[in-house]
C-alpha positions as a LaTeX table, in Angstrom:
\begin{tabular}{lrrr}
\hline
Residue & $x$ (\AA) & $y$ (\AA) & $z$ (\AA) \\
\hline
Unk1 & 79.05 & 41.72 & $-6.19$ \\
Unk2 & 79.73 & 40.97 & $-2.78$ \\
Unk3 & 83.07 & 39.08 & $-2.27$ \\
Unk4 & 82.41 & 36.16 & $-0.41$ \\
Unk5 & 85.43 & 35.26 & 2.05 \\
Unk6 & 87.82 & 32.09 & 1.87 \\
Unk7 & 86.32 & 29.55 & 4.51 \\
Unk8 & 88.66 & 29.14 & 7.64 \\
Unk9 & 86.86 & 27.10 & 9.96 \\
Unk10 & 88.15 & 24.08 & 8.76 \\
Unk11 & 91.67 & 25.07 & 8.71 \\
Unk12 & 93.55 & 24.22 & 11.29 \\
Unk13 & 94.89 & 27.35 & 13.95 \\
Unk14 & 98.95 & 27.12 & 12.74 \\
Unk15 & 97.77 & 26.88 & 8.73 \\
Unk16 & 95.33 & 29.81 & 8.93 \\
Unk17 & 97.86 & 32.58 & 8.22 \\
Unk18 & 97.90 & 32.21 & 4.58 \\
Unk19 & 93.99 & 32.50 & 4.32 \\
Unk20 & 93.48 & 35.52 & 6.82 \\
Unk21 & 96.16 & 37.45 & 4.43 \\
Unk22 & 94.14 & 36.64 & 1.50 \\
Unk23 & 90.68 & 37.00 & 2.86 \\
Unk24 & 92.03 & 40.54 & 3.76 \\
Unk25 & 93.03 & 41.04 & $-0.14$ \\
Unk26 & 89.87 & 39.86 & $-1.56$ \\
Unk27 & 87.70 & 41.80 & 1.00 \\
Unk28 & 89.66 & 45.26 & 0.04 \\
Unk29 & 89.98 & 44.37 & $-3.80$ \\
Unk30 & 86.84 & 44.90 & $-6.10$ \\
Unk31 & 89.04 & 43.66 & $-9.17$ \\
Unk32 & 89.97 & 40.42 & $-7.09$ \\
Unk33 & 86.56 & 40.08 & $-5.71$ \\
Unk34 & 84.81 & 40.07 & $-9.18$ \\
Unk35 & 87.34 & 37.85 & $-10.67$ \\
Unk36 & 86.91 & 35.16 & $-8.11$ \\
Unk37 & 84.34 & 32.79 & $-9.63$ \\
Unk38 & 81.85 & 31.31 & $-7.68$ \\
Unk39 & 82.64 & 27.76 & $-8.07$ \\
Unk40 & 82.56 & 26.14 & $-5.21$ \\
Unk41 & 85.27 & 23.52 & $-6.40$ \\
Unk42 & 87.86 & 26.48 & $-7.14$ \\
Unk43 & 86.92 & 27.65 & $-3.38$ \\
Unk44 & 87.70 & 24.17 & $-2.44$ \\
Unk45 & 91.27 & 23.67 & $-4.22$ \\
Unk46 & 92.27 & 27.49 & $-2.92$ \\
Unk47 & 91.74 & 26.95 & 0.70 \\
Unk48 & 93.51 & 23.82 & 0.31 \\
Unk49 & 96.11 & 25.37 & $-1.47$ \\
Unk50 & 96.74 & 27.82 & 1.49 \\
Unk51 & 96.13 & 25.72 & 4.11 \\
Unk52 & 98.82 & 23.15 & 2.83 \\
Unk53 & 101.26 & 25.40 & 1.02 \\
Unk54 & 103.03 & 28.54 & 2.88 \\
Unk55 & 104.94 & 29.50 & $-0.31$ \\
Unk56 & 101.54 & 29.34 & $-2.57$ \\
Unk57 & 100.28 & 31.04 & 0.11 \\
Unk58 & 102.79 & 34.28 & 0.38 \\
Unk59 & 102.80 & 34.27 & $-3.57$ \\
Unk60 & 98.81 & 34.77 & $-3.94$ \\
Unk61 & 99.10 & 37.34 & $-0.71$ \\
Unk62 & 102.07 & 39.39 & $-2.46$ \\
Unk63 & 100.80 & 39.09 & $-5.66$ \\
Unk64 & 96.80 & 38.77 & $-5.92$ \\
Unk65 & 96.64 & 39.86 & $-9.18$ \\
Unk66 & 98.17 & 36.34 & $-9.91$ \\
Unk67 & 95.40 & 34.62 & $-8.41$ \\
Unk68 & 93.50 & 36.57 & $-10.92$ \\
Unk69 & 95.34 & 35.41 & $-13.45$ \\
Unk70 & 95.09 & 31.91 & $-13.03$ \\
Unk71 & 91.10 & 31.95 & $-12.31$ \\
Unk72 & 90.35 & 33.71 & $-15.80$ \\
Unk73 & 93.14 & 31.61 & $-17.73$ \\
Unk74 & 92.01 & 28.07 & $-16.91$ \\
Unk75 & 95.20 & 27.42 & $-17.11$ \\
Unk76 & 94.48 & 25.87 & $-14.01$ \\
Unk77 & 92.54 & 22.96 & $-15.49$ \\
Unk78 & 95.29 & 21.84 & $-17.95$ \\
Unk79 & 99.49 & 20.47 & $-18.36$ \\
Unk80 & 101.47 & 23.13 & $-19.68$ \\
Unk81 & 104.49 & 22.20 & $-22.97$ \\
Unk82 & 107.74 & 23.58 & $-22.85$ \\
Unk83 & 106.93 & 25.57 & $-25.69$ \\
Unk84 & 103.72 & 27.37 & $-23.99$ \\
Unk85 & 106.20 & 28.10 & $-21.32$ \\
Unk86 & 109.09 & 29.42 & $-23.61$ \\
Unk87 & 105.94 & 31.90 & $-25.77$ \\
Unk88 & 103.93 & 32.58 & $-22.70$ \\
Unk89 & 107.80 & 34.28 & $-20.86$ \\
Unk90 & 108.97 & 35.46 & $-23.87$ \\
Unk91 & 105.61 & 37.12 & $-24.30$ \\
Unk92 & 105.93 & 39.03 & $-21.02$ \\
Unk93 & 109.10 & 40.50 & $-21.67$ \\
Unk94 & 109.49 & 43.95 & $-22.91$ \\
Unk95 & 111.48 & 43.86 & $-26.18$ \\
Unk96 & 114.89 & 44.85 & $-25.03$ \\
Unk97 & 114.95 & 44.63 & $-21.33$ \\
Unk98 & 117.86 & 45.16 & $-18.89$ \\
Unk99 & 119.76 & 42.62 & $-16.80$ \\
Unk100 & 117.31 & 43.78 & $-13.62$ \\
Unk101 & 114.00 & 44.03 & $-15.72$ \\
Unk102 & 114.60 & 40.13 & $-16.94$ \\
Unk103 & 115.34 & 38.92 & $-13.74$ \\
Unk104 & 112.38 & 40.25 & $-12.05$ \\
Unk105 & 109.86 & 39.12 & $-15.00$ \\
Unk106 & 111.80 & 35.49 & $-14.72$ \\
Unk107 & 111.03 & 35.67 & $-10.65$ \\
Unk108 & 107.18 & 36.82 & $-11.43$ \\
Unk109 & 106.90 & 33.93 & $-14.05$ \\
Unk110 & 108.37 & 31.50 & $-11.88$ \\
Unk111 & 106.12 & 32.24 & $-8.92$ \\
Unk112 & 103.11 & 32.36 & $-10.93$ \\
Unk113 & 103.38 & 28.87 & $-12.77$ \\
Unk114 & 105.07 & 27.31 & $-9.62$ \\
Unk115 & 101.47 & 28.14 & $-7.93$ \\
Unk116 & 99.70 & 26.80 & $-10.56$ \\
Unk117 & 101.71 & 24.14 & $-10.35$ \\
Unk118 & 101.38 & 23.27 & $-6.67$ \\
Unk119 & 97.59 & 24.03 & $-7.28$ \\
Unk120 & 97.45 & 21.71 & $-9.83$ \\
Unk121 & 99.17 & 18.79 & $-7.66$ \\
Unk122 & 97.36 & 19.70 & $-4.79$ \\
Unk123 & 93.74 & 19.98 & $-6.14$ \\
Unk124 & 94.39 & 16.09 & $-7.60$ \\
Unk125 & 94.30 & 17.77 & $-11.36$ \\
Unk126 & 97.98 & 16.29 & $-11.83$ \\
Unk127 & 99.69 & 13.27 & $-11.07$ \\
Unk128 & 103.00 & 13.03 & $-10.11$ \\
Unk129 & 104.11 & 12.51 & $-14.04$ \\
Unk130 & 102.41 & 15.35 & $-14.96$ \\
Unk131 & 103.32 & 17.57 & $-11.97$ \\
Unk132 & 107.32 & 16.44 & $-12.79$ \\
Unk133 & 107.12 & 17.06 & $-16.05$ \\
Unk134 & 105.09 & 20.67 & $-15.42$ \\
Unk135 & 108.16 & 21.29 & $-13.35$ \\
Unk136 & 111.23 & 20.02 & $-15.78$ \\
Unk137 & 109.13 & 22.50 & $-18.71$ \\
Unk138 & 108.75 & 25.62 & $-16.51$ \\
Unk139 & 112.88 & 25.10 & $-15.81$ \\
Unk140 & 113.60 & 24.27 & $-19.42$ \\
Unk141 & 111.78 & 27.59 & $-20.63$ \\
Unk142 & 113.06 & 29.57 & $-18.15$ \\
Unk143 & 116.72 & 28.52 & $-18.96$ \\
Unk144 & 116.56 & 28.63 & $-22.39$ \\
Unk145 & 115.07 & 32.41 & $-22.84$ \\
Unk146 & 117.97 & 33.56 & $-20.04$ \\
Unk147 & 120.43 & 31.60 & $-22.01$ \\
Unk148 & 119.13 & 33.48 & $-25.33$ \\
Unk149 & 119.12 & 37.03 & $-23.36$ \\
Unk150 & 122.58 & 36.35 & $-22.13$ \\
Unk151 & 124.25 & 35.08 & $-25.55$ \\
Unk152 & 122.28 & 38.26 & $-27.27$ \\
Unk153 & 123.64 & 41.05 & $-24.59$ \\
Unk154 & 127.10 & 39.71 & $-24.09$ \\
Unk155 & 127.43 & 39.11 & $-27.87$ \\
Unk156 & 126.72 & 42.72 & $-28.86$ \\
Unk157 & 129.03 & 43.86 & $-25.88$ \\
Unk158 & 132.05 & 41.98 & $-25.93$ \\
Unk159 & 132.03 & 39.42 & $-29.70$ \\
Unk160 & 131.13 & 35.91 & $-30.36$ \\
Unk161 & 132.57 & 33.83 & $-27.48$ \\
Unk162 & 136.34 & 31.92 & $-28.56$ \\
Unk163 & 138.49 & 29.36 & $-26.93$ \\
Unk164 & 142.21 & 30.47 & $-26.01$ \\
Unk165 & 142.78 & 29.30 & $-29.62$ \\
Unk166 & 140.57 & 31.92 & $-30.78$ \\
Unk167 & 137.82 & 29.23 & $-31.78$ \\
Unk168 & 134.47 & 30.08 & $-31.95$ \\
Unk169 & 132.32 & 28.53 & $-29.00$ \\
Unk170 & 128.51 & 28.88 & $-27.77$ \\
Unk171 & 127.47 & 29.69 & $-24.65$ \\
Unk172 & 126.21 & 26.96 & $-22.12$ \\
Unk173 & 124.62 & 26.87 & $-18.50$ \\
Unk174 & 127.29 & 25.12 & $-16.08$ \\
Unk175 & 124.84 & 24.78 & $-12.92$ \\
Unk176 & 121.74 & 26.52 & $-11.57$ \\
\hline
\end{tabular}
């Protein structure tokens, strides 16, 4: 198959950066190239996507493998729960990973549905509820399985967390 490149004609001059990077990508990627579906609607929604959005934009060029991703899942076509967010994370985590290894799957998982995200609100797919509450799930999930890696790896290294009474206490995020 013969990738077919992103239209940029109709973008303006100052907004074309984000489509010349990933033209490049899908030109010099077979894998990309035979993922991208030729749906003239997707096309649509993705040069709108990086015509209007620089960070969508820089994502999909770093990462094209996410664009990928999203094409095959349809996950672009439908809201996701705070629960799919909390499985689909904890799902990409190794089973005991380090401090550096979470924080760089968190980063990749919060790039990736952020896109989808902004795809989703930009393509007209989600309203402002939806898009909100897409948003307040992805940051719920993404708390709650650092929160669990946190109480689990400072547990086991320093004890069950106590008051200056010597209380037991949880754990709890302050600020973000």
């Amino acid at each position: 198959m013969n990738p077919r490149p992103v239209e940029i004609e109709i973008v303006p001059a100052p907004l074309r950066e984000g489509v010349v990077a990933l033209n490049a990508q899908l030109m010099a990627s077979p894998e990309l190239a035979t993922a991208f579906p030729d749906d003239a609607q997707l096309r649509t929604q993705l040069l709108r996507v990086l015509a209007t959005s620089p960070y969508a934009a820089d994502i999909l060029v770093r990462y094209p493998v996410m664009l990928v991703e999203l094409l095959t899942s349809e996950r672009l076509r439908r809201t996701t729960t705070a629960d799919d967010y909390t499985e689909q994370l904890r799902a990409s985590l190794p089973p005991d990973p380090d401090e550096e290894e979470l924080q760089r799957r968190l980063r990749l998982f919060r790039h990736r549905e952020l896109v989808r995200i902004i795809w989703r609100d930009l393509a007209g797919s989600a309203g402002l509820t939806e898009t909100l509450r897409d948003l307040s799930n992805l940051a719920d999930a993404s708390i709650n399985v650092a929160l669990a890696w946190a109480q689990t790896t400072l547990q086991a290294r320093y004890g069950e967390p106590r008051t200056e009474e010597g209380e037991l206490c949880g754990f709890g995020v302050l600020a973000m």
